[in-house]
C-alpha positions as CSV (number, residue, x, y, z in Angstrom):
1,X,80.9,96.0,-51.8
2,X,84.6,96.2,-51.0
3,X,85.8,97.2,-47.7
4,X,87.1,100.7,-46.7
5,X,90.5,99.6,-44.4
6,X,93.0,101.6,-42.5
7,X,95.9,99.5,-41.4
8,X,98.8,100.8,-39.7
9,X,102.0,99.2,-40.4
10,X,104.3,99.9,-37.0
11,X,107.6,98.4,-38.9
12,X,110.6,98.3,-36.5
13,X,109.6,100.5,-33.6
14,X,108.0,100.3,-30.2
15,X,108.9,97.6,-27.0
16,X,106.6,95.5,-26.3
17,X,105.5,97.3,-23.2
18,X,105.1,100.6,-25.4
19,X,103.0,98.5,-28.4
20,X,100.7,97.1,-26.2
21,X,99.9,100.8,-24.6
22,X,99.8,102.0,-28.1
23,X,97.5,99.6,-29.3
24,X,95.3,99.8,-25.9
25,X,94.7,103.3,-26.9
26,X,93.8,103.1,-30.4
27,X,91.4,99.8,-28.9
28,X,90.2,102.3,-26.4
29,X,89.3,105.0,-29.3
30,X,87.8,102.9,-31.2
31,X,85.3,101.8,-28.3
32,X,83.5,105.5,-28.4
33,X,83.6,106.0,-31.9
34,X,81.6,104.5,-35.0
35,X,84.4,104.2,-37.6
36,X,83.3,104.1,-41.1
37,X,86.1,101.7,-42.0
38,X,87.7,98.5,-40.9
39,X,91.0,99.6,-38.4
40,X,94.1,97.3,-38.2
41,X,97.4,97.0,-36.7
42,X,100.1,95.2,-38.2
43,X,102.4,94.9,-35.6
44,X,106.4,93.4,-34.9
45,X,106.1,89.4,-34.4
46,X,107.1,89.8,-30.8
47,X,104.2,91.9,-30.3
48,X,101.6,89.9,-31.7
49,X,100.9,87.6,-28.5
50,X,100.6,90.2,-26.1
51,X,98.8,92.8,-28.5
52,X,96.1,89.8,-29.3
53,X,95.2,89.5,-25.8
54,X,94.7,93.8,-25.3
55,X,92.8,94.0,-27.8
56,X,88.6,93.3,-28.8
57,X,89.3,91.9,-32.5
58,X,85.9,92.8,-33.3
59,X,86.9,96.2,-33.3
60,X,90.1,96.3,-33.8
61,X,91.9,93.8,-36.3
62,X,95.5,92.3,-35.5
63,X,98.1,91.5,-38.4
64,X,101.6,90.9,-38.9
65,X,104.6,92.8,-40.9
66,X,105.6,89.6,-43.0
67,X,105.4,85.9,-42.9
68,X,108.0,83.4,-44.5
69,X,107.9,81.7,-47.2
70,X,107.6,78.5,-45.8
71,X,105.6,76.4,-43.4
72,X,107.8,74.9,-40.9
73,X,111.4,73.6,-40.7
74,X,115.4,74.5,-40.7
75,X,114.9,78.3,-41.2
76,X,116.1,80.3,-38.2
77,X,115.3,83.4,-37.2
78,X,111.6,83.2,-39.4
79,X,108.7,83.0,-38.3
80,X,105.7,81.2,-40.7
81,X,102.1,81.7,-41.6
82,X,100.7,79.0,-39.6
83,X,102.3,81.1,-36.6
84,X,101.4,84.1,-37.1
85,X,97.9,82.9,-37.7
86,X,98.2,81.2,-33.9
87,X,98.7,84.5,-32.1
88,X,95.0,85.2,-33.3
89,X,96.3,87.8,-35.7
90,X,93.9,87.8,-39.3
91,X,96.1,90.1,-41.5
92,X,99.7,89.6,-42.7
93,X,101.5,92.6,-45.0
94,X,103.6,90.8,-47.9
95,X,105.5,92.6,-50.1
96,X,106.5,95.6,-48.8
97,X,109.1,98.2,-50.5
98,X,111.0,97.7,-47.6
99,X,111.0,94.2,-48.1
100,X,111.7,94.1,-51.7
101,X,114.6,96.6,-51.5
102,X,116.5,95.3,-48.3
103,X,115.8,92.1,-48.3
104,X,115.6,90.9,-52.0
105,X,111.9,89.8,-51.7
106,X,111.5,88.9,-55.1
107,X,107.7,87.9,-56.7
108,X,108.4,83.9,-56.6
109,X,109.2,84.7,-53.3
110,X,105.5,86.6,-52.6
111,X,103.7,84.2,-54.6
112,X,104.7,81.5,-51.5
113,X,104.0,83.7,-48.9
114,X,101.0,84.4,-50.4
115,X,99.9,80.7,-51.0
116,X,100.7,80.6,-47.5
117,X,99.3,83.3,-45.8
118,X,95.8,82.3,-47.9
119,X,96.0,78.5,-46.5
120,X,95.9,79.6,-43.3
121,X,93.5,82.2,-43.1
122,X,94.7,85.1,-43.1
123,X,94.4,88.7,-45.7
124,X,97.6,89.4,-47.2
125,X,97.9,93.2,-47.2
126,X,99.6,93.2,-50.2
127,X,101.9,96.2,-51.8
128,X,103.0,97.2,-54.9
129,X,104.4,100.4,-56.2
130,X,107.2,102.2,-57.8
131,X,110.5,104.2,-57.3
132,X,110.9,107.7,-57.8
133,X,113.1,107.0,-60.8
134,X,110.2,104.8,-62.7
135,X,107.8,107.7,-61.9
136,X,109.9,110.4,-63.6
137,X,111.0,108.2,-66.5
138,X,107.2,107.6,-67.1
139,X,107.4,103.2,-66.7
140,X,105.5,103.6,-63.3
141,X,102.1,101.9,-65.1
142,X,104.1,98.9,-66.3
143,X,106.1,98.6,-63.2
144,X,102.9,98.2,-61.2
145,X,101.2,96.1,-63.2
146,X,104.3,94.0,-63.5
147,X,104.3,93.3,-59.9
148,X,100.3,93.0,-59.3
149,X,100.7,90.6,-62.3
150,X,103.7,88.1,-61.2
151,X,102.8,87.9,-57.8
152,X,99.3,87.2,-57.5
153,X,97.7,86.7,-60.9
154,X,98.9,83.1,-60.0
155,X,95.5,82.7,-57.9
156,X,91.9,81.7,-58.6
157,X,89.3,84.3,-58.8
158,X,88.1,82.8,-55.8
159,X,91.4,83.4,-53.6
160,X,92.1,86.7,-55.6
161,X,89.2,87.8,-53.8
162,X,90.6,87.6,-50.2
163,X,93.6,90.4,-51.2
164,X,93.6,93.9,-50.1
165,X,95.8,95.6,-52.3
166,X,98.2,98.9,-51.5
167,X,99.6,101.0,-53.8
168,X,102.6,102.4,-52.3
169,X,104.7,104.6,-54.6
170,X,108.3,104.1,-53.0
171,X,109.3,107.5,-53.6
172,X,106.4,109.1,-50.6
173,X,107.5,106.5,-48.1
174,X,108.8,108.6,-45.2
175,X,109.7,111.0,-47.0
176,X,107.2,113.4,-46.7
177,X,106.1,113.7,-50.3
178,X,103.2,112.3,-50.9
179,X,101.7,111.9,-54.4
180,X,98.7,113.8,-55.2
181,X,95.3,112.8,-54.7
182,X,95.0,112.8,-58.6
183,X,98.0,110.7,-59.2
184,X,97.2,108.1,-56.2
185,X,93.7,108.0,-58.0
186,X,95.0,107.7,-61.2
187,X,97.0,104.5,-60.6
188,X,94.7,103.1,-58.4
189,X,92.3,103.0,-61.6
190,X,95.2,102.1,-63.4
191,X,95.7,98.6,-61.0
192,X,91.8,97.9,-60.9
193,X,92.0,97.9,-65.0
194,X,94.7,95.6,-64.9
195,X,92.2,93.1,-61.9
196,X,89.3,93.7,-64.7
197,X,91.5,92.0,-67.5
198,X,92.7,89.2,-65.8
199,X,89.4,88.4,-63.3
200,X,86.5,90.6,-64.5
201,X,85.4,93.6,-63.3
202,X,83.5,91.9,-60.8
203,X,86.4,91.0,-58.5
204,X,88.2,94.0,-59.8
205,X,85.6,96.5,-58.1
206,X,85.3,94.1,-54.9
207,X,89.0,94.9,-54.7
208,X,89.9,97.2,-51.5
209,X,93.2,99.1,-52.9
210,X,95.0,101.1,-50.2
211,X,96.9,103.9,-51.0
212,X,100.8,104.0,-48.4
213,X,102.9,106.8,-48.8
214,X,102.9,109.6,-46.3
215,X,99.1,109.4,-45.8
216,X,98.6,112.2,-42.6
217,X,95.2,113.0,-40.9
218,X,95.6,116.7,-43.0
219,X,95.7,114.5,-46.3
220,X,93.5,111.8,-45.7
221,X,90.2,112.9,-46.6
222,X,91.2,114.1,-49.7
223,X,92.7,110.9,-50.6
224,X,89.9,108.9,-49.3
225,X,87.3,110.9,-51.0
226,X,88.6,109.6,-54.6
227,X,87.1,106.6,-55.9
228,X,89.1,104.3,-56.0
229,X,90.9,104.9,-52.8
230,X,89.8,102.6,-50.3
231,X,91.5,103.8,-47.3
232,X,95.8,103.5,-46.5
233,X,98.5,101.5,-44.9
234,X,99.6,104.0,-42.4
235,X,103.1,103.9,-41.3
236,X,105.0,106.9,-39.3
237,X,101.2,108.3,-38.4
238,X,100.1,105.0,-37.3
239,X,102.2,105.1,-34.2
240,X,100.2,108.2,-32.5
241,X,96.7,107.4,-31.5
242,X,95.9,110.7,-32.3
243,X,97.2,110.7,-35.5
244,X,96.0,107.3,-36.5
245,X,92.4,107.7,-35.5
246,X,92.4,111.4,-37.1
247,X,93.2,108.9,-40.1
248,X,90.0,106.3,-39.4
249,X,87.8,109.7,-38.8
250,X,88.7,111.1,-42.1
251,X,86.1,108.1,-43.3
């Protein structure tokens, strides 16, 4: 059976002083409730360290925003998988819009990071998902499967397996569209045909798929209820407790 997750992805925002209070209180929520979901952070590297040490991981799981796409050596300013995986975080996001549009993130790129992330133990979060041009000129489908295919249908079944997937159309990031709960459901489908051809439908329904994209506690259940919606990378909601958790409760 595959995994219903909510992950909230902080991006650039909170000090550390402020992301360690924020994720106190979600830790603190989570304590008198019974979620019907797995509940993540993925938090700024400087936060990891301190966050780790707030927090009961067996409640609450830790990742990062990124990793680099190599182990060790001459590359300043990155931080690898091997440390993220020391802070005691478990989940690292790879391949978000973000990334891919600022920062030329490319899918040889994310097939390292992914390698990577894998070898040391931790669950790529890993998105995919188009702009709002491919969606109105109707190449969304092949855009999607495009990505899902050159960056990860690289692996064995075996390490295929260990992905959580999130479909994140570009065009509801922060912007306060969000696509319907039939369209979200639609290409979710869509990306757990394209597992099924390459891996079986087998791993394709062990698959968690995520949907990102201005996913709010008022849309949520909706969302969640389809399915082949397995829950969402939260971002702007994700840095309210209240709003977060109205997110895990809509499980």
């Amino acid at each position: 059976m595959r995994k219903n997750i909510v992950a909230g992805n902080w991006k650039m925002n909170t000090t550390v002083a402020e992301g360690v209070a924020l994720a106190k209180e979600v830790n603190e929520a989570l304590a008198g409730a019974a979620p019907k979901c797995d509940v993540v952070v993925c938090v700024p590297f400087t936060h990891l360290c301190p966050v780790a040490a707030a927090i009961d991981q067996t409640r609450l799981g830790l990742g990062a925003e990124n990793c680099a796409d190599h182990k060790s050596g001459a590359y300043t300013g990155e931080v690898s998988a091997p440390m993220v995986a020391s802070t005691g975080a478990t989940y690292v996001i790879l391949g978000h819009s973000e990334r891919r549009q600022y920062y030329g993130e490319t899918s040889e790129t994310l097939r390292e990071k992914v390698a990577l992330a894998l070898e040391n133990g931790l669950t790529p979060i890993f998105c995919i998902g188009e702009v709002l041009e491919e969606r109105e000129n109707g190449t969304f489908n092949e855009v999607v499967r495009k990505q899902v295919e050159e960056g990860l249908f690289n692996l064995s079944a075996e390490d295929f397996g260990k992905i959580v997937l999130a479909y994140e159309p570009v065009w509801a990031i922060g912007t306060g569209k969000t696509a319907t709960p039939e369209q979200a459901e639609d290409m979710h489908a869509w990306i757990r045909s394209v597992i099924a051809g390459k891996y079986g439908n087998e791993v394709a329904e062990n698959t968690s798929i995520l949907y990102g994209g201005s996913c709010k506690p008022g849309n949520a259940a909706e969302l969640f209820a389809k399915p082949d919606i397995d829950g969402g990378l939260i971002g702007g909601a994700a840095l309210k407790c209240a709003d977060f958790m109205g997110i895990v409760n809509a499980f």
